[in-house]
C-alpha positions as CSV (number, residue, x, y, z in Angstrom):
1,X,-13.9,-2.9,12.3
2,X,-13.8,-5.2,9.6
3,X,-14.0,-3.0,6.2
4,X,-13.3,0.3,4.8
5,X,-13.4,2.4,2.3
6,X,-9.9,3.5,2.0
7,X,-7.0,2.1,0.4
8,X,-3.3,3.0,1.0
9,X,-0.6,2.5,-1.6
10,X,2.9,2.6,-1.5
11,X,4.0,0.7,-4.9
12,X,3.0,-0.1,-8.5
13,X,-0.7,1.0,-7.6
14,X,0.6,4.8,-7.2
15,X,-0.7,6.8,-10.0
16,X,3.0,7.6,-11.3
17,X,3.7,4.1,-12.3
18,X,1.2,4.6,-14.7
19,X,0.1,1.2,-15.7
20,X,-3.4,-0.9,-16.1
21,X,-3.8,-1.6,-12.3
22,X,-2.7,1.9,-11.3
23,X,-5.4,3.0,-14.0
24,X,-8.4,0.9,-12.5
25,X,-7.6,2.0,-9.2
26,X,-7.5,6.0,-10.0
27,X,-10.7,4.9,-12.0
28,X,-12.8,3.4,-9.2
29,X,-11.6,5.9,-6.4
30,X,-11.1,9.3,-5.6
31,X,-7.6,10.5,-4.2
32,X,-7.1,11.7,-0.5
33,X,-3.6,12.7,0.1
34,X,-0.3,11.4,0.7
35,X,0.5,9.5,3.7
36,X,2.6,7.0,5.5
37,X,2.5,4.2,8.1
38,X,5.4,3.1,10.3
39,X,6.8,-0.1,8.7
40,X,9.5,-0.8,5.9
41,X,9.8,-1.0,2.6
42,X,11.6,-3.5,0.3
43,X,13.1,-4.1,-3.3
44,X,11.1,-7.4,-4.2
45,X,11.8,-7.7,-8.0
46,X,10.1,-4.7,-10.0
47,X,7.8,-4.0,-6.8
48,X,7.9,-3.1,-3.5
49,X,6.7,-5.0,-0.6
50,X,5.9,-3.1,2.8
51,X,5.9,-5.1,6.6
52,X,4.3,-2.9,8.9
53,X,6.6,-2.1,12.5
54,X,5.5,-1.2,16.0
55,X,8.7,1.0,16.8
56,X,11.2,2.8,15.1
57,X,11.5,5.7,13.0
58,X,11.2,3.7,9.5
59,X,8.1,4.8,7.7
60,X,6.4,3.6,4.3
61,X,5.6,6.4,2.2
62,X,2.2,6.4,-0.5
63,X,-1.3,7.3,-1.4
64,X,-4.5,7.2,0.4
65,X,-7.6,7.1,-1.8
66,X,-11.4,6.6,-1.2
67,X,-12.8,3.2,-3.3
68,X,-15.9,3.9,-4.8
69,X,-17.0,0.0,-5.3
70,X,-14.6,-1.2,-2.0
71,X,-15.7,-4.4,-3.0
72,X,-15.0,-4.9,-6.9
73,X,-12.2,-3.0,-6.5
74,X,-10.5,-5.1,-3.7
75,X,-11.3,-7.8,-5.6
76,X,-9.7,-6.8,-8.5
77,X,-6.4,-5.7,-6.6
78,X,-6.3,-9.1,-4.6
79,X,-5.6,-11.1,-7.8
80,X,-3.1,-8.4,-8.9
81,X,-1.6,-8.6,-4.9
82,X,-1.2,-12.6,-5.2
83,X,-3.4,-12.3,-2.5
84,X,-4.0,-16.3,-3.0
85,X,-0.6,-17.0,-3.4
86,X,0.2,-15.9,0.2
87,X,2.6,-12.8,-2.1
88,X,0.7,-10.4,0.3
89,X,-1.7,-10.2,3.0
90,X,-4.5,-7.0,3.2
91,X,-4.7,-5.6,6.6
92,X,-6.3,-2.5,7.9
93,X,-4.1,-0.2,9.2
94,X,-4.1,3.3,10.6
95,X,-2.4,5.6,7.8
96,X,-1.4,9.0,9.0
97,X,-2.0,12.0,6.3
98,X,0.3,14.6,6.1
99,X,-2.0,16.9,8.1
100,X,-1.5,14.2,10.8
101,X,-5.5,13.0,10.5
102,X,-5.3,9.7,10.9
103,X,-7.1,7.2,8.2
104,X,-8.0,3.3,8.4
105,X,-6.7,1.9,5.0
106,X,-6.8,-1.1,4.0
107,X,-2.5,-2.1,3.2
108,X,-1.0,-4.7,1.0
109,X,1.6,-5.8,3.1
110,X,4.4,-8.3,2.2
111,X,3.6,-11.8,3.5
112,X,7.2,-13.5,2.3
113,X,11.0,-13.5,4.4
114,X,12.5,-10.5,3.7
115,X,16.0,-11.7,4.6
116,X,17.3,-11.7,0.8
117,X,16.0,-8.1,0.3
118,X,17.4,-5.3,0.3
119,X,15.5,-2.4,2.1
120,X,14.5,1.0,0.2
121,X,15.7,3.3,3.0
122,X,13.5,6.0,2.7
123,X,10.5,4.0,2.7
124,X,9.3,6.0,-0.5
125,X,9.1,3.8,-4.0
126,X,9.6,6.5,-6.0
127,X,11.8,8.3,-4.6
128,X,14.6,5.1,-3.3
């Protein structure tokens, strides 16, 4: 499987943060439900970044929402990602919902060392 339609967010994207990007994207898509995917989450400046994690209990917390325009709106979000400057890397990963359904989103995940930064231990953004 090499696309879908679903997008997981765990940052500056979430609808909270309340800026243009996380505008576009509630825009252009239709919410699901919360969610999370076993990896960890880092303080990178003002932003998160998220490395995904085969085992352990460490979790990401975020958003799942359906893209109405995958496409355009992908596009969009890989310029704002630093897609092209290697910042992150978009993957498709399972996503579990709260209800345990499981989702394939497509994740910004970090793509620099993490060995400077410090971890957000309960792998939610908002709630550090």
């Amino acid at each position: 499987m090499h696309s879908t339609n679903y997008l997981f967010v765990y940052g500056t994207l979430l609808s909270d943060v309340n800026n243009a990007m996380s505008k576009f994207l509630e825009t252009h898509s239709e919410y699901v439900g919360k969610g999370y995917f076993p990896g960890k989450l880092y303080m990178v400046d003002w932003y998160p970044g998220a490395i995904a994690i085969k085992q352990g209990k460490n979790k990401v917390f975020g958003r799942i929402y359906r893209m109405s325009n995958a496409q355009k709106v992908l596009e969009v979000l890989d310029g704002y990602e630093g897609i092209d400057e290697g910042l992150y890397k978009r993957h498709i990963m399972e996503v579990f919902l709260e209800s345990k359904t499981v989702y394939n989103c497509w994740v910004y995940l970090y793509n620099q060392p993490i060995t400077d930064l410090e971890q957000i231990q309960s792998g939610d953004f908002l709630n550090p």
